[in-house]
N, C-alpha and C positions, 0 to 999 in steps of 0.2 A: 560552397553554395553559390556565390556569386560568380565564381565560371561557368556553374551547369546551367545555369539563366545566359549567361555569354554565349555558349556553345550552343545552346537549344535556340536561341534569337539567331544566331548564324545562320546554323544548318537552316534553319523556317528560312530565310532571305533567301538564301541560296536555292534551294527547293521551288519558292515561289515563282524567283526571278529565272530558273529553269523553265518552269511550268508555261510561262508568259510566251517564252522565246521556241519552244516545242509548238504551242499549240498555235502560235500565229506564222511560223514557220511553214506547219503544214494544211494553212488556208487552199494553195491552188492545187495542193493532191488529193483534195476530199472533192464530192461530190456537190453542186451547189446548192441544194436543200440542208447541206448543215455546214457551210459557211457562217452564216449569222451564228451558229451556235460556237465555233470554235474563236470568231471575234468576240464573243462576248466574253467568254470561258474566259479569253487571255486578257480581256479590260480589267475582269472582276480580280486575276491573279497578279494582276500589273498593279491596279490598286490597293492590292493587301500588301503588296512587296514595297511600295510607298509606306504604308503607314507602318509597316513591322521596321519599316529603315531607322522613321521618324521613334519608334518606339526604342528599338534598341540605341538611337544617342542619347536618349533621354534615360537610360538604363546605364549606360557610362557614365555620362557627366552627374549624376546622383552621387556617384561612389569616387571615392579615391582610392587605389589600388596599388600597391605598391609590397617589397620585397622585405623581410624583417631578416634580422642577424641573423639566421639559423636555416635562411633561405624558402621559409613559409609566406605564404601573400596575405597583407594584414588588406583589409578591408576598411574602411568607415567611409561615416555618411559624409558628404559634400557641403548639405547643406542646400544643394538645388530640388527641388520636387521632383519627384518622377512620375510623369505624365503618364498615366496612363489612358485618358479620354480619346487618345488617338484607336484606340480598340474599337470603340462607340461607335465613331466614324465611321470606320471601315465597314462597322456590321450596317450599319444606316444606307451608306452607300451601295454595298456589295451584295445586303441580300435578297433587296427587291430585284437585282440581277438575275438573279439566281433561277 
């Protein structure tokens, strides 16, 4: 359970921080009536790629993770909170954007 939250926070960072780097890349091959749209497109995905960063450390440092005799990954809690109001943000921020 705790890696398919790992792998799924990944894959989202990576996808986002894609998205960012595509859509602000191809600024001067679009036409310029929708420039503003593909700068904003990549603020709004540069922003969520912030906070999904900020969310997945805060999705590690909750857990300690480590390797049991039988070669199974035992999980437990850290004892740190896991933040999850970085969510909040992003939608606060990104979807008047939008």
């Amino acid at each position: 359970e705790w890696s398919a939250v790992y792998n799924a926070l990944s894959f989202g960072i990576a996808s986002m921080a894609a998205a960012t780097c595509f859509l602000w890349l191809h600024i001067p091959s679009v036409s310029r009536r929708y420039r503003t749209a593909l700068t904003i497109s990549g603020v709004v995905t540069f922003i969520a790629t912030y906070h999904y960063i900020r969310i997945f450390n805060s999705w590690v440092d909750a857990f300690f993770v480590g390797l049991g005799i039988d070669g199974e990954y035992l999980c437990s809690k850290s004892g740190r909170p896991f933040n999850d109001a970085y969510r909040y943000v992003d939608w606060v921020l990104t979807v008047p954007l939008l």
